[in-house]
N, C-alpha and C positions, 0 to 999 in steps of 0.2 A: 141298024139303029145304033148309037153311038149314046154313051152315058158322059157327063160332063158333073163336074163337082165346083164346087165353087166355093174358095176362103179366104181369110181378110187376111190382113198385113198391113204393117206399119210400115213407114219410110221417112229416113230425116237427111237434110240437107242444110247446109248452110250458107247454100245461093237462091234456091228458091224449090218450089213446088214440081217445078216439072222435072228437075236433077233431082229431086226425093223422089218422085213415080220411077226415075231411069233405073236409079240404084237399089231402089226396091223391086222393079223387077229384073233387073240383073243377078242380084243376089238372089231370090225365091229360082231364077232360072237355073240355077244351080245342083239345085236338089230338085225341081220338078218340071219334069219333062212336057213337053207338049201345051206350055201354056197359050192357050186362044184368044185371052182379051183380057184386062184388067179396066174396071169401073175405078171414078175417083170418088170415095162415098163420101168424105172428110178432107178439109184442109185446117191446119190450124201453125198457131209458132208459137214458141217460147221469147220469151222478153226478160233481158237479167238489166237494171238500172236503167228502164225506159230505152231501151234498145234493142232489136229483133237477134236474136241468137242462132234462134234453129226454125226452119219450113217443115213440117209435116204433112204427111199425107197418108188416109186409112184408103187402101187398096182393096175390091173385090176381083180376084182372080179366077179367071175359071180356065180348066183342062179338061182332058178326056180321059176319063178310066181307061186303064186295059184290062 
């Protein structure tokens, strides 16, 4: 039996949504080993003078304890 954890994380990009999921989990893969899936729970963007700025995205990631 196998235990898995699971935690959020942010990601911002300023092409779109799916380069925020990459680079947040690129970055999180860095420090945590053995990630199995990331959920996309949240999408949202910043706007500075009626103009889109930054893609966001709130990640649920889940690993495997050892």
């Amino acid at each position: 039996m196998s235990v898995m954890k699971v935690i959020e994380i942010m990601g911002c990009s300023s092409t779109g949504w799916e380069d925020a999921t990459k680079k947040a989990v690129a970055t999180a893969s860095k420090s945590i080993k053995g990630i199995k899936s990331a959920w996309v729970k949240d999408q949202s963007v910043t706007i500075k003078n009626g103009v889109v700025k930054e893609f966001r995205v709130t990640l649920k990631l889940t690993f495997a304890v050892k």
